[in-house]
PyMOL CGO cylinders between C-alpha atoms (Angstrom):
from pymol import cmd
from pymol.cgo import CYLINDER

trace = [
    CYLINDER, 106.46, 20.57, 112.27, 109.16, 23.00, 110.82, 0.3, 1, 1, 1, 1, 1, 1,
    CYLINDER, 109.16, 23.00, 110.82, 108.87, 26.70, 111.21, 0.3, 1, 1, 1, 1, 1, 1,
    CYLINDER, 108.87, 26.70, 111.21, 110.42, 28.56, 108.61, 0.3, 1, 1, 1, 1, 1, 1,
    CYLINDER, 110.42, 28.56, 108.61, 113.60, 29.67, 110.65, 0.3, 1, 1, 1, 1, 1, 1,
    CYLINDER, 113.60, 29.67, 110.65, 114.26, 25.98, 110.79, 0.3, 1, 1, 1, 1, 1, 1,
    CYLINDER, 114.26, 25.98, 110.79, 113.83, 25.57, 106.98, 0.3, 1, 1, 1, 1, 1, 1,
    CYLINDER, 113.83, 25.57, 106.98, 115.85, 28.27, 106.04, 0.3, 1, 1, 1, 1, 1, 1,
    CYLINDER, 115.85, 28.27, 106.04, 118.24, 28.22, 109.07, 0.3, 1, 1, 1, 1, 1, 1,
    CYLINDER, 118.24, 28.22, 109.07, 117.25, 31.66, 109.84, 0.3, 1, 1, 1, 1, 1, 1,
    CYLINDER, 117.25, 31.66, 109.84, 118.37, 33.16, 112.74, 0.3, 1, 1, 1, 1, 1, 1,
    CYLINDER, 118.37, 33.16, 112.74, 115.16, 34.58, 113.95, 0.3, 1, 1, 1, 1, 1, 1,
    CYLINDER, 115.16, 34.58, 113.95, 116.78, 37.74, 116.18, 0.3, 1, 1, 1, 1, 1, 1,
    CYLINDER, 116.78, 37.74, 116.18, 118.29, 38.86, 112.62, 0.3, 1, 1, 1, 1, 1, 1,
    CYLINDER, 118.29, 38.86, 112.62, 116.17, 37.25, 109.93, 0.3, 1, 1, 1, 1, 1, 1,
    CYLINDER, 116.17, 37.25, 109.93, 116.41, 38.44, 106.42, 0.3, 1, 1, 1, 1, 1, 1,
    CYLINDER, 116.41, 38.44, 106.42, 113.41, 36.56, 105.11, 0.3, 1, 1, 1, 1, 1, 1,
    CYLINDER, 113.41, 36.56, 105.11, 110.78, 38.33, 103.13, 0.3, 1, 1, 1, 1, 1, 1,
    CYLINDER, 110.78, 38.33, 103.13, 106.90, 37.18, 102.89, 0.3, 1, 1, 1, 1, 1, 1,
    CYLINDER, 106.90, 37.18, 102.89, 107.89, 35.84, 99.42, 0.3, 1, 1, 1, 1, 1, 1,
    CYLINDER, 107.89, 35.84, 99.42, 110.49, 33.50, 101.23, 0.3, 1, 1, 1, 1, 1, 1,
    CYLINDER, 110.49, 33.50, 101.23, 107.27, 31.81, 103.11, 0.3, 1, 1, 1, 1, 1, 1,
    CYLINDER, 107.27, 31.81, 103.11, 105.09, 31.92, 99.78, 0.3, 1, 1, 1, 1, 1, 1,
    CYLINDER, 105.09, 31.92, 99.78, 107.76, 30.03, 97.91, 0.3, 1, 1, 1, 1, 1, 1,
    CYLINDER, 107.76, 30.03, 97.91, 108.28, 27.74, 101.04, 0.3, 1, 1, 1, 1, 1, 1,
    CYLINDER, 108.28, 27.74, 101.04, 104.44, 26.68, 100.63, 0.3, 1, 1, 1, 1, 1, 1,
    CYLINDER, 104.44, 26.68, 100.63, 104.13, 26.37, 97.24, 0.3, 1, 1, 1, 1, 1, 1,
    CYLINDER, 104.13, 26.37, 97.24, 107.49, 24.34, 97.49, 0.3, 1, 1, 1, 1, 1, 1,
    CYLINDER, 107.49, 24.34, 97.49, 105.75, 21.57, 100.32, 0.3, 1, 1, 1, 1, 1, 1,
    CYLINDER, 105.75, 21.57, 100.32, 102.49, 21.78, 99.57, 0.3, 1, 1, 1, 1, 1, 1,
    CYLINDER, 102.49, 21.78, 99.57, 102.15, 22.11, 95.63, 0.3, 1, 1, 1, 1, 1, 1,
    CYLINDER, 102.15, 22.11, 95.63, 99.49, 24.16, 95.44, 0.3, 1, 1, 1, 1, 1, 1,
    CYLINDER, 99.49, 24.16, 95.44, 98.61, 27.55, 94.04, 0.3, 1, 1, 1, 1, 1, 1,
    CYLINDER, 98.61, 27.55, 94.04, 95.85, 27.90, 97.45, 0.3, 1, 1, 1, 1, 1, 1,
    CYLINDER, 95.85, 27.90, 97.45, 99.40, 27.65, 99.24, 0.3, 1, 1, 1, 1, 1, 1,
    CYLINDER, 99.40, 27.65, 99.24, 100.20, 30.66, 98.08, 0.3, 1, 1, 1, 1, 1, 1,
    CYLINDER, 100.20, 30.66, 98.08, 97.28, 32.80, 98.73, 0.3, 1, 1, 1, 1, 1, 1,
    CYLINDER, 97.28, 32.80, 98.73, 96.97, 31.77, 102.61, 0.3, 1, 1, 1, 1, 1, 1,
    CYLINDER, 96.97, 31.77, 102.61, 100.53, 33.31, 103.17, 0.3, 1, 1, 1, 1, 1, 1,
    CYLINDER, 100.53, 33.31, 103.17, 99.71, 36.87, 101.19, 0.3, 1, 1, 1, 1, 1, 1,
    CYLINDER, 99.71, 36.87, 101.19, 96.43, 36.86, 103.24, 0.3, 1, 1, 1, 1, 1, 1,
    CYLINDER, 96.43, 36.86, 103.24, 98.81, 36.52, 106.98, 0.3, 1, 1, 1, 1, 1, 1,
    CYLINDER, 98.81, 36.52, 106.98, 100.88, 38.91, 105.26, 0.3, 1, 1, 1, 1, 1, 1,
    CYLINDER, 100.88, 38.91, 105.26, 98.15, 41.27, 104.86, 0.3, 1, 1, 1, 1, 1, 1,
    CYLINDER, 98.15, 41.27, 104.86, 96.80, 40.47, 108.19, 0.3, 1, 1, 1, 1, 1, 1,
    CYLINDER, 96.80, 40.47, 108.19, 99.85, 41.31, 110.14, 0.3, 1, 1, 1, 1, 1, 1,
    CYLINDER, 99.85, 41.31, 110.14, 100.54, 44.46, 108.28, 0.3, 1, 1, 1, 1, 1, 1,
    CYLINDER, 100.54, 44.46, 108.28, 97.13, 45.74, 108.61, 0.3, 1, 1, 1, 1, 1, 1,
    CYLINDER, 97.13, 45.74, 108.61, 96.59, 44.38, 112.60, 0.3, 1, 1, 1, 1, 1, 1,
    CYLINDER, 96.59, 44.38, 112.60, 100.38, 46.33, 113.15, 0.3, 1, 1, 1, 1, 1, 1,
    CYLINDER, 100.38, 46.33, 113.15, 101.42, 42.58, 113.88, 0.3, 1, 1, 1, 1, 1, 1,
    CYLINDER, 101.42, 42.58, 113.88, 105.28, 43.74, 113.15, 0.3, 1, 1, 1, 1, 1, 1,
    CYLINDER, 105.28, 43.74, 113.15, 106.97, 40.57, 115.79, 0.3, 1, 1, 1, 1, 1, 1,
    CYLINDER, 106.97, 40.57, 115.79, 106.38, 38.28, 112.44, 0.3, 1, 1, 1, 1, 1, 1,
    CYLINDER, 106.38, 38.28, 112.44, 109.65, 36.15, 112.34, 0.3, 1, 1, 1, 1, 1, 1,
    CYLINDER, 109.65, 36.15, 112.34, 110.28, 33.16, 111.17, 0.3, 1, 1, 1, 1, 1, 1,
    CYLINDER, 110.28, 33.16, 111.17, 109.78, 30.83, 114.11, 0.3, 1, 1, 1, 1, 1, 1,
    CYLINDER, 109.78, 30.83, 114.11, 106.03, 32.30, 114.04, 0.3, 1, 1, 1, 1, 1, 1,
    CYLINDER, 106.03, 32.30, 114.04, 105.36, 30.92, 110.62, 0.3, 1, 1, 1, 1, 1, 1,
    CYLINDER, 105.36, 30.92, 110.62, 104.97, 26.65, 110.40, 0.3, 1, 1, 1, 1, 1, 1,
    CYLINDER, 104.97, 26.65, 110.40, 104.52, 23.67, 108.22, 0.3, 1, 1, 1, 1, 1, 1,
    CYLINDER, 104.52, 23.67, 108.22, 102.95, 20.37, 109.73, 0.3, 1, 1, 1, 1, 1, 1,
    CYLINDER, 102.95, 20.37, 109.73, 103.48, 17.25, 107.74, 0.3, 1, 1, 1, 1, 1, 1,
    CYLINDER, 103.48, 17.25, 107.74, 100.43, 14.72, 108.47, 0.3, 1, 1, 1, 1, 1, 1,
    CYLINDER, 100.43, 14.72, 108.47, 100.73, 11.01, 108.65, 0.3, 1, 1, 1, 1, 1, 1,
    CYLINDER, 100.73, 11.01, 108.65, 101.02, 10.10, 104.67, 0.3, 1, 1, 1, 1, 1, 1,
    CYLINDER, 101.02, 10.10, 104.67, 103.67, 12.59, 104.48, 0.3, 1, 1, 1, 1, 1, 1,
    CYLINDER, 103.67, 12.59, 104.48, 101.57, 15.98, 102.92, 0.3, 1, 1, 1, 1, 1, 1,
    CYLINDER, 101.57, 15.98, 102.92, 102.93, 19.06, 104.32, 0.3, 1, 1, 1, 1, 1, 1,
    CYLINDER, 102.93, 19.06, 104.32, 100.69, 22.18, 104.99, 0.3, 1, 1, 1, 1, 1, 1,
    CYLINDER, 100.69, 22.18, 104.99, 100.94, 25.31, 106.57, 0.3, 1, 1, 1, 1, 1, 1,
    CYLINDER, 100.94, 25.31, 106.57, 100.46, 25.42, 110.28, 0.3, 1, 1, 1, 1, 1, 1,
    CYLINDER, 100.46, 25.42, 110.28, 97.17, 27.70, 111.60, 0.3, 1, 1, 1, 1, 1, 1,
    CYLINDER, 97.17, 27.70, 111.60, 98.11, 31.42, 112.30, 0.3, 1, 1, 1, 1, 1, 1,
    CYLINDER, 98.11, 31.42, 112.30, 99.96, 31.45, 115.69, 0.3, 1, 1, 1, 1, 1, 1,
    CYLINDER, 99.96, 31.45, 115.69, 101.43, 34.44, 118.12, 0.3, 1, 1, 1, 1, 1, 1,
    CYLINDER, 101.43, 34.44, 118.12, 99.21, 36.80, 116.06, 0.3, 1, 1, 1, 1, 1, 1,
    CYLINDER, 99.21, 36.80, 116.06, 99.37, 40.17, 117.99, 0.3, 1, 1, 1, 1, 1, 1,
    CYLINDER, 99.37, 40.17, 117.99, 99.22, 43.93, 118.27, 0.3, 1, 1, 1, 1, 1, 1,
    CYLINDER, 99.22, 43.93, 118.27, 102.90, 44.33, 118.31, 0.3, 1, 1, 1, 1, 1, 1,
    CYLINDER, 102.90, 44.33, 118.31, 105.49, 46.64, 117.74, 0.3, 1, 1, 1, 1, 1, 1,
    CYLINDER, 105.49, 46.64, 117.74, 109.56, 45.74, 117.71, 0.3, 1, 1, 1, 1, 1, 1,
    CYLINDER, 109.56, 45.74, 117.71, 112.67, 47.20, 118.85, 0.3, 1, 1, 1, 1, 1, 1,
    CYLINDER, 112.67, 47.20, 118.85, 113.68, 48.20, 115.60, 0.3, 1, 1, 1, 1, 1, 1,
    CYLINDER, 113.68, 48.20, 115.60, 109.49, 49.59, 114.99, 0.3, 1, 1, 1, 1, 1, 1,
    CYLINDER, 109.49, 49.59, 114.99, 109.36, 47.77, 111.45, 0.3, 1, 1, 1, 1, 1, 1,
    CYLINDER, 109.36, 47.77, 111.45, 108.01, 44.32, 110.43, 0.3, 1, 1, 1, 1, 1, 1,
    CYLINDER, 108.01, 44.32, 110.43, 110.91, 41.68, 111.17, 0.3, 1, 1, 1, 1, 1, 1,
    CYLINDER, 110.91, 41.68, 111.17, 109.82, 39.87, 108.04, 0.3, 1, 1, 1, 1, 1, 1,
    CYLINDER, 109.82, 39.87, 108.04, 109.71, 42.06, 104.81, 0.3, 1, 1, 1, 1, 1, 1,
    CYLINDER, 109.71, 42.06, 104.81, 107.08, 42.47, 102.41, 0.3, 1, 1, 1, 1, 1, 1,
    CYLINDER, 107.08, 42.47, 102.41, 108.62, 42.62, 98.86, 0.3, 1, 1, 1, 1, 1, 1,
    CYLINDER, 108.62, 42.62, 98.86, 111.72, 43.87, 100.30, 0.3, 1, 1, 1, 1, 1, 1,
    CYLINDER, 111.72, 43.87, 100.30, 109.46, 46.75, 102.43, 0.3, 1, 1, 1, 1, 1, 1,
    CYLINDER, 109.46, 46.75, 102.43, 109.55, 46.71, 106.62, 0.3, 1, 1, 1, 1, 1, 1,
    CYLINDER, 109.55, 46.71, 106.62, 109.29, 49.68, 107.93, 0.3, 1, 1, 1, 1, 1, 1,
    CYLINDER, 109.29, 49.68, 107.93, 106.33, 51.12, 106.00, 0.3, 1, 1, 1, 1, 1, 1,
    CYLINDER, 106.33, 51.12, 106.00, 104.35, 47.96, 104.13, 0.3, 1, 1, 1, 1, 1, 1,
    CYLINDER, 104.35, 47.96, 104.13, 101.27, 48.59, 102.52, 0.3, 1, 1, 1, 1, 1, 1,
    CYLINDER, 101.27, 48.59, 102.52, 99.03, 47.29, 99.60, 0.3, 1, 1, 1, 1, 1, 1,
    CYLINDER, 99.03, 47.29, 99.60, 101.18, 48.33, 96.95, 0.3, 1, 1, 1, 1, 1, 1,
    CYLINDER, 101.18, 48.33, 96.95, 103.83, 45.63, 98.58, 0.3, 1, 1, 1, 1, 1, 1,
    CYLINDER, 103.83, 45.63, 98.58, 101.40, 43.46, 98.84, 0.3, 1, 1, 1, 1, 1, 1,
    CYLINDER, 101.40, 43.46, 98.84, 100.12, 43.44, 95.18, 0.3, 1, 1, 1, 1, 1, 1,
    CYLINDER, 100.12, 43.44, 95.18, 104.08, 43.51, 94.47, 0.3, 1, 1, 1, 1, 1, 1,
    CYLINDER, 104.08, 43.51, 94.47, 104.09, 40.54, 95.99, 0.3, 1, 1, 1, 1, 1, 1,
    CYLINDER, 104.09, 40.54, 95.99, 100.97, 38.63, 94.64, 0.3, 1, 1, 1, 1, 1, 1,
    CYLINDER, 100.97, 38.63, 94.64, 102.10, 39.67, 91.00, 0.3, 1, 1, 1, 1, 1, 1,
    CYLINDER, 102.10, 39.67, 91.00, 105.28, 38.20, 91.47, 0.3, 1, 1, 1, 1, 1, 1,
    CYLINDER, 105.28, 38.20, 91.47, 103.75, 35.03, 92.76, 0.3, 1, 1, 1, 1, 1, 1,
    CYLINDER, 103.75, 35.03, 92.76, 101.02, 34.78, 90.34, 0.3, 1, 1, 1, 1, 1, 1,
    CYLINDER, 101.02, 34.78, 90.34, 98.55, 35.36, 93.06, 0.3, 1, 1, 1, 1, 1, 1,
    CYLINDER, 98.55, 35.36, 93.06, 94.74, 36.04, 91.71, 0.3, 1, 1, 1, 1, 1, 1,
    CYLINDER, 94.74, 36.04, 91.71, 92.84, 38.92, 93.32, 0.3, 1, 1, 1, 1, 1, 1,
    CYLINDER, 92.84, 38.92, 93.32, 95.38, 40.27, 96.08, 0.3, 1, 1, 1, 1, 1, 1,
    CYLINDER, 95.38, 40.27, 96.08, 93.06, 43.17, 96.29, 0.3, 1, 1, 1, 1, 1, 1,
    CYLINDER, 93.06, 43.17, 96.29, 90.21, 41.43, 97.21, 0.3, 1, 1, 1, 1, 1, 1,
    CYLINDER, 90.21, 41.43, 97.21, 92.47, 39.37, 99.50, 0.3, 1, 1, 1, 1, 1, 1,
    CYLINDER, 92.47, 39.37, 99.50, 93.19, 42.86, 101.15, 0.3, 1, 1, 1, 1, 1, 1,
    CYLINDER, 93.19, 42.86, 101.15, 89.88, 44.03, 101.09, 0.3, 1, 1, 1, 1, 1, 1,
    CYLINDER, 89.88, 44.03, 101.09, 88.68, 40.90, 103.04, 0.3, 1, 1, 1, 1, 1, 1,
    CYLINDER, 88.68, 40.90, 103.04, 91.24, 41.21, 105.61, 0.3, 1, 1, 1, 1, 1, 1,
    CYLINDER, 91.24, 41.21, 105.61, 90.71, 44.69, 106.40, 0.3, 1, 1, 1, 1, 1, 1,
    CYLINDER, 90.71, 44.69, 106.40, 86.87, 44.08, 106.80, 0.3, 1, 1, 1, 1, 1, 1,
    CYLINDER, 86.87, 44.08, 106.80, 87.69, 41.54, 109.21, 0.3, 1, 1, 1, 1, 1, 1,
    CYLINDER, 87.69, 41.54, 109.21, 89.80, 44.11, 110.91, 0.3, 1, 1, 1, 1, 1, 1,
    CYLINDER, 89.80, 44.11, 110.91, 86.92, 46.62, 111.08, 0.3, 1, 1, 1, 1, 1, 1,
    CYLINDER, 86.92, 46.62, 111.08, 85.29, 44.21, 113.27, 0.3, 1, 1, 1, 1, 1, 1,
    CYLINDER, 85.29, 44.21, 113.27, 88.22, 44.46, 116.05, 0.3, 1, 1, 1, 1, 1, 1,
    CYLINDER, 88.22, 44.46, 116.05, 86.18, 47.53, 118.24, 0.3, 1, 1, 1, 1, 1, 1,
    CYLINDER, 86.18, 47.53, 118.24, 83.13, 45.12, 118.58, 0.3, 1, 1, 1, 1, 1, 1,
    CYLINDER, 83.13, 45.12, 118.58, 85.21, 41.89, 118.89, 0.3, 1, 1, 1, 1, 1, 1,
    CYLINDER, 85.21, 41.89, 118.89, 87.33, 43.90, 121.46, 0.3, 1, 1, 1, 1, 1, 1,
    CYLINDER, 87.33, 43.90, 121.46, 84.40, 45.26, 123.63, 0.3, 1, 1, 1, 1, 1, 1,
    CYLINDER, 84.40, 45.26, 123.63, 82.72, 42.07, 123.87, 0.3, 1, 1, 1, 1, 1, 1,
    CYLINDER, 82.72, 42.07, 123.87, 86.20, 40.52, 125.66, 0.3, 1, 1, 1, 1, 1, 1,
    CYLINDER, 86.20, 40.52, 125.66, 86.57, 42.91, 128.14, 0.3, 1, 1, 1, 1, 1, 1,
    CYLINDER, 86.57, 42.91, 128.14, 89.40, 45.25, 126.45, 0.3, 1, 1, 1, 1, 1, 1,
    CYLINDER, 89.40, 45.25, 126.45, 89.33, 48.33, 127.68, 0.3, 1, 1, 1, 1, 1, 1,
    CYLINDER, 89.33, 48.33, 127.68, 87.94, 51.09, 125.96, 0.3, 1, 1, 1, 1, 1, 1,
    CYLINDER, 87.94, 51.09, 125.96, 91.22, 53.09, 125.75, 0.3, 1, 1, 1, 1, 1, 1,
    CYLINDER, 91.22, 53.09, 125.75, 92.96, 49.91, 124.24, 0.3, 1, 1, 1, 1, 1, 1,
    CYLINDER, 92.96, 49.91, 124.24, 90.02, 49.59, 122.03, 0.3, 1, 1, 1, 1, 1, 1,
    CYLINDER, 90.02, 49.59, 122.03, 90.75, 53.10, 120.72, 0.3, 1, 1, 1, 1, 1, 1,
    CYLINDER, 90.75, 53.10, 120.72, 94.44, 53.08, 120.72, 0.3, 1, 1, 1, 1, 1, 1,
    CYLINDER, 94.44, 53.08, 120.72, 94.90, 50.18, 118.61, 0.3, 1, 1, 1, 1, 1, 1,
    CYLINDER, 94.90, 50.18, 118.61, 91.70, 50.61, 116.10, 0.3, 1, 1, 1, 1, 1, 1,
    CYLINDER, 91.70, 50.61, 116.10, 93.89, 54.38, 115.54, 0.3, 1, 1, 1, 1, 1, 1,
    CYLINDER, 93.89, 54.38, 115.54, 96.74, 52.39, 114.54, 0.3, 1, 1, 1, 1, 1, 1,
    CYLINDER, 96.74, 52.39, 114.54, 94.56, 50.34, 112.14, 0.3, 1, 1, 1, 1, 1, 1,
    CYLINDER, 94.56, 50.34, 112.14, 93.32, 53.55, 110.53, 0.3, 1, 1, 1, 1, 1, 1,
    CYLINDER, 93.32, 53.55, 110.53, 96.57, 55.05, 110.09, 0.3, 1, 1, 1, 1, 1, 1,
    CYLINDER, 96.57, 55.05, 110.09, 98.00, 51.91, 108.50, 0.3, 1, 1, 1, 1, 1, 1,
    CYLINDER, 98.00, 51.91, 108.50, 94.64, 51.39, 106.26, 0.3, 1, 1, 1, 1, 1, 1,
    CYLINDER, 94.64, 51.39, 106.26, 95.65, 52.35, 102.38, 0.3, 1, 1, 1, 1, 1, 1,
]
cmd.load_cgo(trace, "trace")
C-alpha cells in the first residue's frame, strides 16, 4: 500500500497536490483509462458531501500478489470542514469554492468520458443521505444541517 503523500513525498499538513495529481498517479500504476474515472468520481464525491479533510494520506494504491497496483476503496470519507475552510486537495487548481465546472476542467484535461454524468450520479447518491441518515440514528438536526450544506454546494 502507498498513499499518495508517500508517492509524491507530500507533506500532508501542507500538500500542494491537485485531484489531477491522483488521476495521473492511477493511470500511471494501473494503466487504465477506468483508473481515471474512479478518482474524478471521489473527487466529485468529496466536493459535493463537503468532504474538504481530502489529503493525500486519505487517497491509496494496493499492489496485489502478481504485482498489479489499484486504487485502494474510499477511506476517511466525511462531512468535514478544515482549518483553512477549503478542500486540502485542489480541484483543477480550485479549493476554496470547487464545483462542476472544475470538475469537467478536470475530466477534459484527462480525457475523461461523461464527467457530467459522473456528477450527476454522485449527486443522486447524495440525495439519498436524509433517508440513509434517519435510518442510522442521526439526528434530525444533523440530518438537516448537513443535507443544507449539500444544497448550497449542488451546481
Amino acid at each position: 500500500m502507498h498513499s499518495m503523500a508517500g508517492l509524491k513525498y507530500d507533506n500532508f499538513r501542507l500538500s500542494n497536490i491537485d485531484y489531477g495529481h491522483i488521476i495521473d498517479a492511477a493511470y500511471r500504476l494501473e494503466e487504465s483509462a477506468s483508473a481515471r474515472e474512479a478518482v474524478l468520481r471521489l473527487a466529485a464525491f468529496n466536493i459535493y458531501s463537503h468532504n474538504r479533510d481530502d489529503h493525500s494520506k486519505n487517497f491509496s494504491f494496493l499492489m496485489n500478489e502478481s504485482g498489479k497496483w489499484s486504487l485502494s476503496p474510499a477511506y476517511d470519507l466525511t462531512y468535514s470542514s478544515t482549518g483553512i475552510d477549503e478542500h486540502i486537495t485542489r480541484v483543477a487548481g480550485e479549493g476554496v469554492n470547487p464545483g462542476r465546472e472544475n470538475i469537467i476542467e478536470l475530466a477534459n484535461e484527462f480525457s475523461i468520458n461523461q464527467p457530467n454524468e459522473i456528477i450527476d450520479q454522485v449527486l443522486a447518491s447524495l440525495g439519498k443521505w436524509p433517508s440513509i441518515a434517519k435510518e442510522c440514528g442521526v439526528s434530525e438536526a444533523s440530518i438537516n444541517r448537513i443535507q443544507r450544506k449539500f444544497l448550497e454546494l449542488k451546481d
